[in-house]
N, C-alpha and C positions, 0 to 999 in steps of 0.2 A: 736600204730599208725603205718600208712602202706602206701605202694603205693607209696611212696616219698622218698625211701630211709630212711635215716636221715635228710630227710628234710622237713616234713610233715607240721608243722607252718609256714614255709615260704611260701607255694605254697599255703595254705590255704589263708595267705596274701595276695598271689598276686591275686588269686582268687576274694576275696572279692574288694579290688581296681577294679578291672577289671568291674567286675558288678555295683559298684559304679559310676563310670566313664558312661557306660555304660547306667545306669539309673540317670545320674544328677543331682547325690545327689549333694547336694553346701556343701563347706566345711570349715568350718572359722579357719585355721590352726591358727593362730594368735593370738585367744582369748583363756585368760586365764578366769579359773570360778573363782571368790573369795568366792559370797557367795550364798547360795540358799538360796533362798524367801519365808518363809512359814506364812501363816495369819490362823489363826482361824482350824488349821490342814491339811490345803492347799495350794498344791505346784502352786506360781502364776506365777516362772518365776528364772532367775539367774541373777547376776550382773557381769560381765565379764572386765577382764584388759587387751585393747587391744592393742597387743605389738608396733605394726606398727605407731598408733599414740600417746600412751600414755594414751589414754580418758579411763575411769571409764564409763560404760554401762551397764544400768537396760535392761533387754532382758525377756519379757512376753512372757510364754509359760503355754498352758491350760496341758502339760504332760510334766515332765522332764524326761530322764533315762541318769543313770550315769553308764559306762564301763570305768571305768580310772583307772584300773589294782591296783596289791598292793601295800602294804610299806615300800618293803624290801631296800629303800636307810635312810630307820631308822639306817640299819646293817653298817659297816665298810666294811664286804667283802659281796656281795652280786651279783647274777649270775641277775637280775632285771637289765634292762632299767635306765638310769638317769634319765625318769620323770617321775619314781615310787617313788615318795616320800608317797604317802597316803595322799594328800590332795582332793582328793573326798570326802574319806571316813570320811576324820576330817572335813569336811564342811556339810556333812548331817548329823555327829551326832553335832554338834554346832546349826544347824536348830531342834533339835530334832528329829532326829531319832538315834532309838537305834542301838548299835554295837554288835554282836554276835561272844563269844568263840574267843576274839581276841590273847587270850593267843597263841592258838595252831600256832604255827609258822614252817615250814618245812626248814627243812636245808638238802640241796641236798648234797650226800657224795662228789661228784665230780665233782671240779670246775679247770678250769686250774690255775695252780700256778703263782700270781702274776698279773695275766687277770680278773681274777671272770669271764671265760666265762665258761657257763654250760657243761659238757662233759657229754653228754646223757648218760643214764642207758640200753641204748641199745648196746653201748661196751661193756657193761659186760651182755647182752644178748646174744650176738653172741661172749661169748666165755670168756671173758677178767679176768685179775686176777689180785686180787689189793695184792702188796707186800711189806714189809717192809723193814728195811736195813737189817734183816738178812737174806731178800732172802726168806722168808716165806709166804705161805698164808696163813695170818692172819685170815679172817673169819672162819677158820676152828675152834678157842676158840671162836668165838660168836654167830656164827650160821651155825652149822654143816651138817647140812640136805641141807639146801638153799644157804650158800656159799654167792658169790657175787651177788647171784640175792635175800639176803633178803630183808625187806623194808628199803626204803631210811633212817629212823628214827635210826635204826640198825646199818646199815652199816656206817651212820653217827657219831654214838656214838663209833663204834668200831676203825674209823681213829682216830677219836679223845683221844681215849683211848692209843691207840698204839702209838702217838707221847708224850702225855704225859708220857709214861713208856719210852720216848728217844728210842721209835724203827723208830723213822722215819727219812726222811733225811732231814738235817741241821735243825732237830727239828719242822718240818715245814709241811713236806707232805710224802705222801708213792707213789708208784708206780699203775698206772694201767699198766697192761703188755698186748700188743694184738698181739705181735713178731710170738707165737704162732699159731696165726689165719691164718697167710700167706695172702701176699701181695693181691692174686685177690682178696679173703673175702674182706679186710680192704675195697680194692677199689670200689667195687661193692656196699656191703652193710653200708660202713661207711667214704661214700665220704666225710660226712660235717666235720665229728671230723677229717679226716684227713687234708682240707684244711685247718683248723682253726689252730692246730699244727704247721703246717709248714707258716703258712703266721703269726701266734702269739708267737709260742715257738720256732721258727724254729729247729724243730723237727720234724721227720716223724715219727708215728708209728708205718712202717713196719716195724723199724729197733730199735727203741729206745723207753723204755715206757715211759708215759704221765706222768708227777708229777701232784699230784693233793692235793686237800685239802675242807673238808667241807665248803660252803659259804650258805647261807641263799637264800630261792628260792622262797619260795610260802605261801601264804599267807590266811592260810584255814579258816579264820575270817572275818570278813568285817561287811558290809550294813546288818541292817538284814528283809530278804523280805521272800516273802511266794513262793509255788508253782509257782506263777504268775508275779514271780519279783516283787512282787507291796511292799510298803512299809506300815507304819502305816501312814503317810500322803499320804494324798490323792491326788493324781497325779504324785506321783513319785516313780518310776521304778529305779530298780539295776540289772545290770549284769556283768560276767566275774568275772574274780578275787578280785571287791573293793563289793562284793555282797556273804552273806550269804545266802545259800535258802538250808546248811544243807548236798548237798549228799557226801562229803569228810569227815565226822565226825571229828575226831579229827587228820588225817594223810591221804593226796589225795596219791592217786597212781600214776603210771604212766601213763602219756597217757590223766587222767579222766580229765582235764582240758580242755578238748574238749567238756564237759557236759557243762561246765560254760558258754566258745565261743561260740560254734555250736546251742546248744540247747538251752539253756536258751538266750542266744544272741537276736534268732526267737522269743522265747517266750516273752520275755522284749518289744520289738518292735510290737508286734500282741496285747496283753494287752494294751499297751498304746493307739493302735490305737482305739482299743474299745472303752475306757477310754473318748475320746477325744469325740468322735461320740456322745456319752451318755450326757456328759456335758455342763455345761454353764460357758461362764468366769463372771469373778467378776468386776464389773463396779466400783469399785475402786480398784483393783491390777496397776495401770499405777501409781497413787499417791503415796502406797507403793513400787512400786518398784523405783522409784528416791528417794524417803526418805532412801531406803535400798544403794542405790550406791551412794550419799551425805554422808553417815556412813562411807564408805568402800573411799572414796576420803578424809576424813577428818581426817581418821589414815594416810592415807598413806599421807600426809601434815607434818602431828606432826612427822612420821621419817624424813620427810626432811628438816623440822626445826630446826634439829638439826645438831651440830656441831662437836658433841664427844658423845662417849658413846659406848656399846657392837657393835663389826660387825659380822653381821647374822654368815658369814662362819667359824669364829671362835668356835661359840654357835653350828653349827653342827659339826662340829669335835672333841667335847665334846662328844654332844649325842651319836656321833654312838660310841665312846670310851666305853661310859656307857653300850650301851646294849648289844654289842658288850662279853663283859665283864662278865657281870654281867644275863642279859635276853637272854643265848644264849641257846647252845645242852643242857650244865649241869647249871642246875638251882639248889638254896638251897637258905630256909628264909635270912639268912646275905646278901647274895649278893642280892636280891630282895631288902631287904628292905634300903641297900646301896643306889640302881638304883634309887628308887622313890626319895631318900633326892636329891639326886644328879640331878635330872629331877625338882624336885619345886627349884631348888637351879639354875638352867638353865631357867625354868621359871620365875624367880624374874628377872634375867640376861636381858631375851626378854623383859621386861619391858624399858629396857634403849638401848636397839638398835636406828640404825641411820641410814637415805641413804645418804651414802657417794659421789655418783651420782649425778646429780640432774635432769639429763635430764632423761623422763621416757620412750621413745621409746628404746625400745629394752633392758630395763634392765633385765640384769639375777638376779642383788642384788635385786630388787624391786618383781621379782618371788621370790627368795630365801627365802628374809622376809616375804612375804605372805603364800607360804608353809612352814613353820620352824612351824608357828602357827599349824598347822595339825600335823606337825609330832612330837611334843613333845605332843598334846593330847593323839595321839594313841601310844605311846611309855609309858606316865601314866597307858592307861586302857591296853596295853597289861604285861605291869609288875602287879599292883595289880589281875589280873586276874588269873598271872601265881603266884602270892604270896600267895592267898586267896584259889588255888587251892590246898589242900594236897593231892596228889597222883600224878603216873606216870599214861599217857595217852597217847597214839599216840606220836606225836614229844613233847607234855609235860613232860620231864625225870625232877623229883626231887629227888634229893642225898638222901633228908633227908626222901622222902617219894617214895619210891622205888614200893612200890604196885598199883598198880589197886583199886578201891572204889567204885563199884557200890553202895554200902548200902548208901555212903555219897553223891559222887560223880556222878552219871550218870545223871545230868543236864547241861544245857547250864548255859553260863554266859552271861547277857544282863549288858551294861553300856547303861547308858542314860546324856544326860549333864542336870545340874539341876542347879538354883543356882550357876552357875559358878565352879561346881565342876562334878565327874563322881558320878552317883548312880549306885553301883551296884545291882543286885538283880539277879534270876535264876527261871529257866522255864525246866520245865519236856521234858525227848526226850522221841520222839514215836518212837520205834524200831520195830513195827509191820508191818509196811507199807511203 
């Protein structure tokens, strides 16, 4: 990325606002989705929880598309937005659609210590050296050709190596160094990691390095759609990070996440509008869709009927312990298969939750509980996926299974909900084209 400093996602932001604004798009900040609507393998519409007044709302739409980023607040440290939970993603595969290669998870090497704010891979573009407490650089045992600019996957495995053998400081993080670079550099080309330092670490790093530490970033599984964004149901579109369409294979680069936004963004939006043009609605989707938001008003009744029992944010601070844990840089069979007892054992749990609230304008517990459901789905399919996996892959690193596996391995992993459970099953990659 370019043109922007270190700042190239923000301006793209403002960007898009701007032209939004601009063109009068209308925006319903307020509405939460619970659940999509599918009949007969077609998308009729969403049911939305809207915060402002509390009301349950069936909302008919002849196209849906869903950009509601990843689900890295599965993780405990993670450089992800607080409303990346992955509740898009657990809502269209609960509608049946399938989830693609959720296993492959990216854990960015370098997050600020104690913040989980991302510290671009472009500090150690323009120059930067990650060191341990004895003052060494490290990469030089893990990848000696490429240094600090191997892949994220890499560099991530090698902090984490190095704190475990107790070379890091207070056991915790290692050094980025950019002292070297000298002040106009930093200032020039790495205005944002410097502001974020001194307004988060109060630290500058003209003068003092950056502690850092791997946290969980990105999310190279999702929705799984075609070329066209389009899904296996028919009407509904995925883009951005909660949308598989394949070009990150098993480990995204830097930068490429601008294919998901940029391109595929256009492309999600131009399909649907096709989509729409082409078709007819269905002269009873208005009856299913209140039958579908009567469902989704009549759970969310039975947690408020209640008086005692699990509270949601306890049951996530579980979770993220587990995968945390257990489904993180270094995976092996035991801890996998710890992760899933521990996940149906937290599912049995969300069975006896409660809103302890009772007023529903503006609840975060009433959100909380409604995503908690998504994200113990896809914290299931992204463990058995990484369990059923033997071999290393991209940011897929197993202890026990060190290799690479084309002969077994060079397919995707599709989960589908079935029967109240994940099925999994796998689909051949084209690497020709």
């Amino acid at each position: 990325t370019c043109y922007a400093a270190d700042r190239t996602g923000l301006v793209i932001l403002h960007t898009l606002f701007e032209q939004s604004i601009r063109k009068q798009v209308k925006y319903y900040n307020e509405w939460l989705v619970t659940k999509l609507v599918v009949k007969d393998g077609k998308c009729l519409g969403v049911v939305v929880y809207d915060l402002a007044t509390g009301q349950i709302m069936p909302v008919r739409a002849r196209a849906v598309i869903f950009s509601t980023g990843g689900y890295g607040r599965v993780y405990s440290r993670t450089t992800n937005a607080y409303i990346n939970h992955g509740s898009g993603i657990g809502i269209a595969y609960k509608a049946g659609v399938p989830l693609r290669d959720m296993e492959f998870v990216q854990f960015h090497p370098t997050s600020l210590l104690g913040k989980n704010i991302l510290i671009t891979e472009g500090a150690r573009g323009e120059g930067g050296y990650l060191i341990n407490n004895k003052d060494k650089r490290f990469m030089a045992d893990y990848a000696p050709s490429a240094m600090e600019l191997a892949p994220r996957d890499i560099v991530a495995r090698a902090i984490k190596t190095e704190v475990d053998k107790g070379n890091g400081f207070d056991n915790q993080y290692v050094h980025l160094d950019l002292r070297h670079i000298g002040e106009e550099k930093i200032k020039k080309r790495l205005p944002g990691i410097r502001e974020i330092c001194i307004n988060f670490a109060g630290i500058d790093p003209v003068d003092t390095p950056i502690p850092v530490q791997p946290a969980q970033h990105y999310s190279m599984g999702g929705i799984d759609v075609n070329e066209k964004c389009a899904s296996c149901v028919e009407g509904f579109f995925a883009a951005g990070e909660c949308a598989c369409v394949g070009v990150h294979g098993a480990n995204r680069l830097g930068g490429n996440s601008l294919l998901d936004t940029v391109v595929f963004g256009k492309i999600s939006g131009d399909e649907a509008s096709v989509y729409v043009k082409g078709s007819e609605g269905t002269d009873s989707s208005e009856k299913i869709l209140i039958e579908e938001a009567l469902e989704v008003k009549a759970r969310i009744e039975e947690w408020e009927k209640r008086n005692s029992g699990e509270r949601v944010h306890r049951l996530l601070g579980r979770l993220k312990v587990v995968m945390s844990e257990r489904v993180g840089i270094f995976r092996k069979k035991k801890d996998l298969t710890e992760a899933l007892t521990k996940i149906y054992e937290l599912k049995e749990d969300y069975e006896r939750v409660y809103l302890s609230g009772k007023c529903l304008r503006y609840s975060q517990e009433l959100v909380n509980l409604i995503e908690f459901d998504s994200m113990l789905d896809l914290a299931e399919v992204i463990t058995l996926g990484a369990l059923n996996r033997e071999e290393t892959r991209g940011s897929h690193y197993r202890l026990d299974f060190k290799e690479r596996n084309d002969k077994d391995w060079l397919k995707h992993t599709l989960a589908t909900w079935k029967e109240g459970k994940p099925q999994i099953s796998y689909a051949g990659v084209n690497i020709n084209k």
